[in-house]
TISEKOL-547145 format. One line per 2 residues: number of its first residue (from 1); for each residue z, x, y of N, C-alpha, C. Coordinates in steps of 0.1 Angstrom, whole numbers. Last residue first. Layout:
<atoms>
NUM) Z X Y Z X Y Z X Y ~ ...
</atoms>
This chain:
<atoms>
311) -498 -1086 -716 -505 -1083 -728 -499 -1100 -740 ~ -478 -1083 -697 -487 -1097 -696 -498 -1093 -708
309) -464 -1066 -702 -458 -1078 -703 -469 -1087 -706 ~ -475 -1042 -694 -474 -1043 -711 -468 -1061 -713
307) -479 -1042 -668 -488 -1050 -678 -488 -1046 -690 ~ -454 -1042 -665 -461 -1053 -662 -476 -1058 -669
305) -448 -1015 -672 -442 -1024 -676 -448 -1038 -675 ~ -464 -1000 -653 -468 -1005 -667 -461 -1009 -678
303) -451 -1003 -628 -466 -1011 -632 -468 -1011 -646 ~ -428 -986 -635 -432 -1008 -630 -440 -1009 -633
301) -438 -962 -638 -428 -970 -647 -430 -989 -645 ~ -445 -960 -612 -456 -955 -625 -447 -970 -639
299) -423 -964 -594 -429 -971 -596 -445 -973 -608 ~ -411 -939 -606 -401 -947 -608 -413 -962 -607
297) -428 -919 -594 -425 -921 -612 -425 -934 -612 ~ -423 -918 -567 -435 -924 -572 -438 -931 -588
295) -397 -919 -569 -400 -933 -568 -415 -937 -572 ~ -395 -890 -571 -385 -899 -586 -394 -915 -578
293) -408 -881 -549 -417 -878 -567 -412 -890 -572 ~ -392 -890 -530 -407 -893 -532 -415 -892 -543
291) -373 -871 -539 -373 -886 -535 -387 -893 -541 ~ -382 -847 -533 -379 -851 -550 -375 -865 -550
289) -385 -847 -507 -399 -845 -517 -393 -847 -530 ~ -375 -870 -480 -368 -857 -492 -377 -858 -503
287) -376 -861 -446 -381 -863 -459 -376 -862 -469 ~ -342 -867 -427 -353 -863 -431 -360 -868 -440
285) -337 -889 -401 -334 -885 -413 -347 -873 -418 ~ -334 -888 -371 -321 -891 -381 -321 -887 -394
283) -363 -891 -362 -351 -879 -356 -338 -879 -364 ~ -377 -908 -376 -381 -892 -374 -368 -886 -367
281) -359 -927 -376 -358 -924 -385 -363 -908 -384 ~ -368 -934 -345 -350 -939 -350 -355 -924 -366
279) -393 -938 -340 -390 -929 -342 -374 -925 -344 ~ -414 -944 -380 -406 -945 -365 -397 -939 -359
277) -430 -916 -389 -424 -928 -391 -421 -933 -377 ~ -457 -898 -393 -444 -897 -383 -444 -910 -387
275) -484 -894 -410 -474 -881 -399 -461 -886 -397 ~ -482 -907 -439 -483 -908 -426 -475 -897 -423
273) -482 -906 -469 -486 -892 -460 -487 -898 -451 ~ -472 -922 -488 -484 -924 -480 -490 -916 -471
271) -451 -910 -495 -461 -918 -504 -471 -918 -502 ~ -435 -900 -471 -438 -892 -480 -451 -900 -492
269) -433 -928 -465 -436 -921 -454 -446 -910 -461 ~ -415 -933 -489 -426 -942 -485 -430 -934 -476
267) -392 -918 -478 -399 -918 -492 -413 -922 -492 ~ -385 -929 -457 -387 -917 -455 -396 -910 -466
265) -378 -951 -458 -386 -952 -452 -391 -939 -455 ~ -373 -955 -497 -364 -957 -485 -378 -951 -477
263) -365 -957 -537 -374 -962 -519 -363 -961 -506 ~ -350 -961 -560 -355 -948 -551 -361 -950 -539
261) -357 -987 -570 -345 -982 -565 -346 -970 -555 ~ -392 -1006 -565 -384 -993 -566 -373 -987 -557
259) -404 -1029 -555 -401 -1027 -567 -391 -1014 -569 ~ -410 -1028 -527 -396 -1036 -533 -395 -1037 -546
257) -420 -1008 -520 -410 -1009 -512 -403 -1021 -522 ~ -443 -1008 -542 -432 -995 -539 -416 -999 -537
255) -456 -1034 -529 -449 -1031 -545 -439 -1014 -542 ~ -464 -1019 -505 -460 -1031 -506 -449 -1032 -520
253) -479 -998 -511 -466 -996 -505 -457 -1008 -502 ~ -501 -1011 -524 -491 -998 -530 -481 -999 -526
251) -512 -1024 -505 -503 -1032 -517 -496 -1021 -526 ~ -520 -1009 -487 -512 -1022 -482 -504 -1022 -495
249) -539 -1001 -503 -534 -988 -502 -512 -995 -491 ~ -558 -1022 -506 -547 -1018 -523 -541 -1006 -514
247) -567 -1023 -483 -557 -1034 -489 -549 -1030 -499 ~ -586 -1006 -477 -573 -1006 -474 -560 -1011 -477
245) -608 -1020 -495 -603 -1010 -500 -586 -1005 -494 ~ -598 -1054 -492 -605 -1046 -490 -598 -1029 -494
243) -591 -1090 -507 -588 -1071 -506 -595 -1064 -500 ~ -605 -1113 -509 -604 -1107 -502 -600 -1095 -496
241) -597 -1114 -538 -590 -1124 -532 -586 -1116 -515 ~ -613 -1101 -558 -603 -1094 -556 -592 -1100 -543
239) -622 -1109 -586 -624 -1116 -577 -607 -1108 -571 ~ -650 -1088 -604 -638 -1091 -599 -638 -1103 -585
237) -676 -1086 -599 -672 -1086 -612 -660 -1090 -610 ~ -685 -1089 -569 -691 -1096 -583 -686 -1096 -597
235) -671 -1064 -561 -664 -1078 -556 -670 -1089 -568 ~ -685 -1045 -576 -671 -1047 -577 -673 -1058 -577
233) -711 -1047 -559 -709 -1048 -573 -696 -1052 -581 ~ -703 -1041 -535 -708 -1054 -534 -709 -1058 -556
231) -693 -1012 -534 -683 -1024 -533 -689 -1036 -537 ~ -723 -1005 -547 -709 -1002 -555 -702 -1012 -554
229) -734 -1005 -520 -741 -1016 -534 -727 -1015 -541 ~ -717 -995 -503 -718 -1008 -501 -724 -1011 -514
227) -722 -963 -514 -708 -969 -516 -710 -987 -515 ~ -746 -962 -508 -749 -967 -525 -730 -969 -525
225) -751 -962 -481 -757 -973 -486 -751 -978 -500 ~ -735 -936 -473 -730 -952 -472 -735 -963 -479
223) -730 -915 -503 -736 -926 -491 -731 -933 -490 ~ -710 -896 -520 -720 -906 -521 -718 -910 -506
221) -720 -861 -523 -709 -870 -522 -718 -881 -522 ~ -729 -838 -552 -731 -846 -538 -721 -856 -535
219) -724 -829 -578 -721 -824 -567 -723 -832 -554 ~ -741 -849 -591 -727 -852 -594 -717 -838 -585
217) -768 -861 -595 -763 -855 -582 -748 -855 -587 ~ -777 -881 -615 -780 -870 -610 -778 -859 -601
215) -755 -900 -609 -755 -892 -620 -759 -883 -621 ~ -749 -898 -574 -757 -904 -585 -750 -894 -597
213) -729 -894 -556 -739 -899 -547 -747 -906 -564 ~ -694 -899 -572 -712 -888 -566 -719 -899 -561
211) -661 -893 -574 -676 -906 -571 -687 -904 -561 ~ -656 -872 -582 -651 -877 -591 -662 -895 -588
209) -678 -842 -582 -668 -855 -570 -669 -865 -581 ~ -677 -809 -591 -682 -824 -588 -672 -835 -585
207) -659 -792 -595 -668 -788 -581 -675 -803 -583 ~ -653 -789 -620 -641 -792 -608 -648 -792 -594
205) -670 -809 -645 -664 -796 -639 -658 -803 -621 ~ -648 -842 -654 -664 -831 -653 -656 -820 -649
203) -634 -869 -671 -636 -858 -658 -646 -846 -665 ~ -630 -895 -686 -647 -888 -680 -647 -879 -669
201) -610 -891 -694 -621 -891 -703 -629 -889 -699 ~ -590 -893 -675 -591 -880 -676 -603 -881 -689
199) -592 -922 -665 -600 -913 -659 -603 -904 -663 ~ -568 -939 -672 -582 -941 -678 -592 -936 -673
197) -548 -922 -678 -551 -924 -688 -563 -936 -689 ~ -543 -919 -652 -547 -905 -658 -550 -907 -674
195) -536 -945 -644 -545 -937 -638 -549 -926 -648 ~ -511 -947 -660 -517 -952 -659 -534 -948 -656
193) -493 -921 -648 -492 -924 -663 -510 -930 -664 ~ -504 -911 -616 -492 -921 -624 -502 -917 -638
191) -497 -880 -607 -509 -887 -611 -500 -896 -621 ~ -483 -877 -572 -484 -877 -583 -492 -885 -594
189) -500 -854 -548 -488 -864 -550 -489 -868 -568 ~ -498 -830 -522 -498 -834 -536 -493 -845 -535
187) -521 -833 -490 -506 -833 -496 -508 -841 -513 ~ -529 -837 -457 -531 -830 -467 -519 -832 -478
185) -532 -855 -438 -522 -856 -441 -527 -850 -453 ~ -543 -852 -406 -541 -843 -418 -532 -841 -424
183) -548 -877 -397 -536 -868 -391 -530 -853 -404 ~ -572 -880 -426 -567 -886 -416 -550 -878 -411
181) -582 -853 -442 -574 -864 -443 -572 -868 -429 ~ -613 -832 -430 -599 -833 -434 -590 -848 -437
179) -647 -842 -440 -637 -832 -430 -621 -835 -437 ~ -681 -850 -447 -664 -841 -449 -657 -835 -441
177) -696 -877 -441 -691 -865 -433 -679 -861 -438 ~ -730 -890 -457 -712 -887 -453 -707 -872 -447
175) -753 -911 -441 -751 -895 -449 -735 -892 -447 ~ -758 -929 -424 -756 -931 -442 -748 -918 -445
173) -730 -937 -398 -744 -931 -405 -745 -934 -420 ~ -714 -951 -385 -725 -960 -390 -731 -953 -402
171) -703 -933 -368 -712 -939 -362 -718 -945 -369 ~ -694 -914 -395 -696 -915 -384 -705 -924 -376
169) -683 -918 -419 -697 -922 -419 -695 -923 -407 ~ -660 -901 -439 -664 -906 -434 -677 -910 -434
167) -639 -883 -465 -658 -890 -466 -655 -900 -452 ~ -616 -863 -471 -617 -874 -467 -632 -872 -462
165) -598 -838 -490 -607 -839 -480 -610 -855 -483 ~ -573 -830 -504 -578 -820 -495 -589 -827 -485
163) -546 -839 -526 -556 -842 -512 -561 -834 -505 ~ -544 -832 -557 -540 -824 -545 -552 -835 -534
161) -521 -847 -580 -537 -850 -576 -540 -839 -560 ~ -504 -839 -612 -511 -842 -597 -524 -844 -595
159) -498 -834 -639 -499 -848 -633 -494 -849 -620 ~ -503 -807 -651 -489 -808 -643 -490 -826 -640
157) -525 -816 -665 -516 -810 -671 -505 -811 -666 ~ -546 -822 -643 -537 -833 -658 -528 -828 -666
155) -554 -824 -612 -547 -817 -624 -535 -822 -639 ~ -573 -828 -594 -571 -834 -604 -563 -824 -613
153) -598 -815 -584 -581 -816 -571 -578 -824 -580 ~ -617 -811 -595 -612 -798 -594 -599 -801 -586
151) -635 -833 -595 -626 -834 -603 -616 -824 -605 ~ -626 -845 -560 -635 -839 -566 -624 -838 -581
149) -628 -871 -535 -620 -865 -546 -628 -857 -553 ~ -637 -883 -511 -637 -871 -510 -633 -862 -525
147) -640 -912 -518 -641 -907 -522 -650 -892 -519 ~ -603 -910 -514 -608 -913 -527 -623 -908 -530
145) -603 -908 -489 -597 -898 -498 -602 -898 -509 ~ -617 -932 -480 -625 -915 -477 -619 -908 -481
143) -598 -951 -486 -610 -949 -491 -619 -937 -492 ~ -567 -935 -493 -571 -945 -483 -587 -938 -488
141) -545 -938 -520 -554 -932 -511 -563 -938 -502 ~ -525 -946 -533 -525 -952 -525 -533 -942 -513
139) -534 -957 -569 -526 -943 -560 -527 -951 -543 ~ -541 -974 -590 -530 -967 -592 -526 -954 -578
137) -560 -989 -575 -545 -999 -583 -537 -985 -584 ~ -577 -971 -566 -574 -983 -559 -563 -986 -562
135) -590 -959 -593 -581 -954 -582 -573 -959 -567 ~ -598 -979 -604 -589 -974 -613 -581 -968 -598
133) -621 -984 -584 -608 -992 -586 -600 -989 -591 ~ -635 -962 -592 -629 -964 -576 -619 -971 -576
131) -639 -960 -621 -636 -950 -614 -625 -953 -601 ~ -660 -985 -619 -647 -981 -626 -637 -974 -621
129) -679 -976 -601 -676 -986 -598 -657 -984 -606 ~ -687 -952 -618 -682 -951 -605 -675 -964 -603
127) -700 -960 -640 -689 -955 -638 -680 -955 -628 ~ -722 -987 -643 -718 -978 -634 -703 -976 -635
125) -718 -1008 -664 -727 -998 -668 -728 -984 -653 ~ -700 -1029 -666 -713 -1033 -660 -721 -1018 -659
123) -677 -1020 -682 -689 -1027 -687 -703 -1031 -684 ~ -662 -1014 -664 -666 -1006 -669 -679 -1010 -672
121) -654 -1036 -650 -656 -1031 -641 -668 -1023 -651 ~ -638 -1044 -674 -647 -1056 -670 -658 -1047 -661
119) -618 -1030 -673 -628 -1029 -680 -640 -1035 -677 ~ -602 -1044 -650 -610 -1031 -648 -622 -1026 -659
117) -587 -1061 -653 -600 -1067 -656 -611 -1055 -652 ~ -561 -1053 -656 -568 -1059 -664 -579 -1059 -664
115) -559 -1051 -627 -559 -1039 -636 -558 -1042 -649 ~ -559 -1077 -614 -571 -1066 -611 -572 -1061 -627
113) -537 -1085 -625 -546 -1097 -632 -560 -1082 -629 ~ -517 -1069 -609 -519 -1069 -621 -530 -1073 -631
111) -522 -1084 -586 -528 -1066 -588 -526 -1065 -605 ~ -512 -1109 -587 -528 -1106 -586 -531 -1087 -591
109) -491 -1107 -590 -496 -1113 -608 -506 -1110 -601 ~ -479 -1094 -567 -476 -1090 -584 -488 -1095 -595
107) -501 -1097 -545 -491 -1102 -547 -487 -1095 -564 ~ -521 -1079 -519 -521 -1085 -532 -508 -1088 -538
105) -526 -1082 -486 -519 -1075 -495 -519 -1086 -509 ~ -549 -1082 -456 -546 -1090 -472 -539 -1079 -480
103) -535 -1088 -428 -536 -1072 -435 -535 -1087 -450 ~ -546 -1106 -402 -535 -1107 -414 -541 -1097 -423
101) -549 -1099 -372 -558 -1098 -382 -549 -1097 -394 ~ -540 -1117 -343 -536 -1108 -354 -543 -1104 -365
99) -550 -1122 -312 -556 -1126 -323 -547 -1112 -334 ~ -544 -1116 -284 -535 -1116 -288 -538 -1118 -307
97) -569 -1100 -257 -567 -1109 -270 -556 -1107 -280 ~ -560 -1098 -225 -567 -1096 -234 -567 -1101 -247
95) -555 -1099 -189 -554 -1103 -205 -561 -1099 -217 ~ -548 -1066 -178 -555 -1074 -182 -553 -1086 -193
93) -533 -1046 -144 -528 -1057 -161 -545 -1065 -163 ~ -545 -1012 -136 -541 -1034 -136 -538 -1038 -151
91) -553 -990 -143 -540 -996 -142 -538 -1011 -138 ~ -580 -992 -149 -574 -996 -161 -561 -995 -151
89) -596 -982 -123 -593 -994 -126 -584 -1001 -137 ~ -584 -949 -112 -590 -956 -125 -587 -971 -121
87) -602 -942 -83 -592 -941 -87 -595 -952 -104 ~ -631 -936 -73 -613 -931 -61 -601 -934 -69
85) -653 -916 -89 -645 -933 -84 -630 -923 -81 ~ -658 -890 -90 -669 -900 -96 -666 -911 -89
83) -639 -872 -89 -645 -879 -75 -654 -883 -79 ~ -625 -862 -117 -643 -859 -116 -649 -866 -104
81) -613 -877 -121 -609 -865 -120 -618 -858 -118 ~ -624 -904 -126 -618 -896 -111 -617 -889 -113
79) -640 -896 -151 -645 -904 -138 -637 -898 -124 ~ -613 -897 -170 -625 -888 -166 -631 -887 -154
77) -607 -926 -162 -595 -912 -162 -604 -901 -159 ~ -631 -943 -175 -625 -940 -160 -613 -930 -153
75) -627 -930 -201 -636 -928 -195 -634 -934 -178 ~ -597 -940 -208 -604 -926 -213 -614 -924 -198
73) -603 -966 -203 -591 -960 -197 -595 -943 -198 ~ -620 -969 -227 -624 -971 -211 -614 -968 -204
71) -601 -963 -250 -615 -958 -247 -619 -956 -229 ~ -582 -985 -244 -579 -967 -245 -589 -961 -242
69) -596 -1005 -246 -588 -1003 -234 -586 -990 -233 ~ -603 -1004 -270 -615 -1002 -262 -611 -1004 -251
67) -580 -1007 -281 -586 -998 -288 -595 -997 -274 ~ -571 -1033 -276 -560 -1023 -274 -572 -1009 -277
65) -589 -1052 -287 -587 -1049 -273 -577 -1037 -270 ~ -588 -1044 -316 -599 -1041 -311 -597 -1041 -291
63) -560 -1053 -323 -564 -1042 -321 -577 -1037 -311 ~ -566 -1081 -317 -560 -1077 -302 -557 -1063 -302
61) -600 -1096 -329 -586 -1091 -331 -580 -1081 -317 ~ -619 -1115 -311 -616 -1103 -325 -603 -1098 -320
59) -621 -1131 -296 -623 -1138 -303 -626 -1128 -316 ~ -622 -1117 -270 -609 -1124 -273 -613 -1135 -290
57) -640 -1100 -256 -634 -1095 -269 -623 -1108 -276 ~ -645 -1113 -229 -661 -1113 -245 -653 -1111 -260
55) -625 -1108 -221 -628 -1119 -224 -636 -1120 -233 ~ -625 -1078 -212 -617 -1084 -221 -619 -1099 -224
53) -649 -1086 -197 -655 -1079 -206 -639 -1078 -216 ~ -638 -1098 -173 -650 -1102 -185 -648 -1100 -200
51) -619 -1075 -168 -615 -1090 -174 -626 -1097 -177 ~ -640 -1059 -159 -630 -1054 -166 -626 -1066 -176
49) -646 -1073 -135 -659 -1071 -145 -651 -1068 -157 ~ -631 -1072 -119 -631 -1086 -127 -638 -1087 -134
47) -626 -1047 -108 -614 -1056 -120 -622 -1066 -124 ~ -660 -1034 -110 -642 -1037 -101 -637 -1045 -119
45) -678 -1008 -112 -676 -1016 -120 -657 -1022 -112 ~ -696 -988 -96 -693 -1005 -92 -691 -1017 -104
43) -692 -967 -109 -681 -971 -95 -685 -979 -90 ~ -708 -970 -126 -695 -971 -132 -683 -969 -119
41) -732 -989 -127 -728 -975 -126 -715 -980 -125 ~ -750 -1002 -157 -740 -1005 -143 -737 -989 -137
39) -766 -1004 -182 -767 -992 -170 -759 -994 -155 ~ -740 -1020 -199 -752 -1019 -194 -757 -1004 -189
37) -717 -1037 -203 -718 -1029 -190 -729 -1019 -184 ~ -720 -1040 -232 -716 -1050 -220 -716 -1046 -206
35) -734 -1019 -244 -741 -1032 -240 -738 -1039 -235 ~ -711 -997 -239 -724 -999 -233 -732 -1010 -233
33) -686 -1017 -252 -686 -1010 -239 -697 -1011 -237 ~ -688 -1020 -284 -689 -1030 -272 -688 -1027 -258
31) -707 -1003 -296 -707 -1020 -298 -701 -1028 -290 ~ -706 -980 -286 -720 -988 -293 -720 -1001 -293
29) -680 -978 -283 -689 -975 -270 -699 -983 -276 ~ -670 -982 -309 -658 -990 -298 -675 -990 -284
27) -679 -960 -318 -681 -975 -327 -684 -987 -316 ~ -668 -938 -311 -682 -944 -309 -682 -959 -315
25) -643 -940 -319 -648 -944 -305 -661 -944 -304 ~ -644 -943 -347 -638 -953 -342 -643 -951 -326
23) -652 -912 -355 -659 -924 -357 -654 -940 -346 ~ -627 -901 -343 -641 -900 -331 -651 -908 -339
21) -609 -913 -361 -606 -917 -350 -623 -911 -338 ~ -626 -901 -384 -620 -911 -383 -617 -918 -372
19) -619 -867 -382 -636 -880 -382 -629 -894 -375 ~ -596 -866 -353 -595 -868 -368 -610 -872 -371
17) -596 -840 -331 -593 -852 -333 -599 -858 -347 ~ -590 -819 -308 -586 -817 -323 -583 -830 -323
15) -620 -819 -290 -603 -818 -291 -603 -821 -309 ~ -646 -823 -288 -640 -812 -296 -626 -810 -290
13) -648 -848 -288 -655 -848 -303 -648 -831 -301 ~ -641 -855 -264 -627 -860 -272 -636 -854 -286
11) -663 -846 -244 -649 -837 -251 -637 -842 -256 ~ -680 -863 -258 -682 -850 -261 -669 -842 -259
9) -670 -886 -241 -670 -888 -258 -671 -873 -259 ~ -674 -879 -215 -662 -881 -223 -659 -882 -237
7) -703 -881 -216 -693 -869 -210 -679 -866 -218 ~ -707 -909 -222 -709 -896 -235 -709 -884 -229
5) -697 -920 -196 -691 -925 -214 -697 -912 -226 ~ -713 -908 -182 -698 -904 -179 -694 -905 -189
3) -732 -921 -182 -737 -906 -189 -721 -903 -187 ~ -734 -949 -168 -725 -944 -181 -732 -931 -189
1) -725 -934 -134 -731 -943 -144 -725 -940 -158
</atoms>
């Protein structure tokens, strides 16, 4: 039955696996595995129940079917190895949904038009709100880096920022979950020009989070609930043309890649702290960390050429 599905979830929660990715399989079970398949027992689940239930999915994206194939490939792998069922059903072919989800990346005159209107941000009387976007346009941290940030991983004198910890919301939850960067991509990088000159006015001591749960609380991290008022506040002051937080981290690397001489895969790789490039390039070339400084510069340089232009 499905007590197999949170047999299996339990020992992917203590393999060395990212919040992030054991958020994502519960997600994938909650929402669409157990309510489609119910209390079935799980060795009378045949192929064509399988192709349903890829059918229900075909009207979200062909991530989400590639995702909850892994999951249930997961949990019937379990299953036999476990004479639960004679053998996994995921080796058949299934159709499944081919739907692309177009990644919104912001264009020149839009990220620009943003980082303009950030005051705008300011004026509505929540810091934070300011704060997040400033950090949005100028670094390319992905949202639970951001805001994991404390003002003590901030260093304005050398102009770094150290990554140490990433804010999930496992399963939904309100309460946030600290744990490490995504494929722990722990790692300095550099604090553009820009950024450091509209943040370093309101940094605090080093043990408070650069975006707290409240004013009152400026050790605590913030919730799910008061991060959604925040975003829903943003989007109201700004029209950020569908962006999502991921999106400015899209459009960093986006502008990077074709604004700056210094760029190459390896640099970019280095920008964004992914583990592993592809794999032509992981085995041919290396990283080179003074690369990645001179382009991060090198792109600090673009952006505020741009908007000295549009002044």
């Amino acid at each position: 039955d499905w007590e197999c599905a949170e047999r299996w979830f339990s020992i992917k929660m203590g393999e060395k696996r990212s919040p992030s990715t054991i958020e994502n399989y519960r997600r994938i079970l909650n929402r669409h595995l157990l309510p489609f398949f119910g209390d079935k027992k799980i060795a009378r689940i045949k192929a064509d129940d399988i192709q349903i239930f890829f059918n229900s999915l075909m009207h979200l994206s062909a991530s989400m079917s590639v995702q909850s194939r892994a999951v249930l490939s997961g949990i019937f792998e379990w299953a036999s190895r476990n004479d639960i069922i004679d053998k996994n059903p995921m080796q058949y072919h299934y159709e499944k949904s081919s739907r692309k989800k177009e990644k919104v990346v912001l264009q020149d005159e839009d990220l620009v038009r943003v980082i303009q209107q950030i005051d705008e941000i300011r004026s509505t009387g929540d810091i934070r709100d300011y704060l997040y976007v400033c950090f949005l346009c100028f670094t390319a941290f992905r949202r639970g880096e951001i805001l994991g940030l404390k003002w003590g991983d901030i260093d304005f004198e050398n102009d770094e920022i150290i990554v140490r910890n990433s804010i999930t919301f496992p399963d939904g939850a309100n309460e946030p979950f600290i744990g490490a960067p995504k494929d722990g991509s722990f790692g300095v990088v550099h604090l553009q020009s820009g950024l450091k000159e509209r943040i370093q006015q309101y940094a605090k001591k080093p043990g408070m989070y650069v975006i707290p749960n409240s004013e009152e609380h400026p050790d605590s991290p913030i919730t799910k609930s008061m991060f959604i008022k925040m975003w829903r506040r943003i989007n109201k002051t700004i029209d950020l043309k569908g962006a999502t937080s991921h999106s400015f981290r899209a459009t960093y690397a986006t502008m990077m890649n074709a604004h700056c001489s210094h760029i190459d895969v390896k640099a970019l790789q280095g920008a964004l702290r992914h583990k592993t490039p592809d794999l032509a390039i992981k085995v041919y070339t290396k990283e080179n960390n003074s690369k990645t400084i001179r382009a991060e510069k090198e792109y600090d340089e673009w952006i505020q050429s741009q908007l000295k232009q549009a002044l």
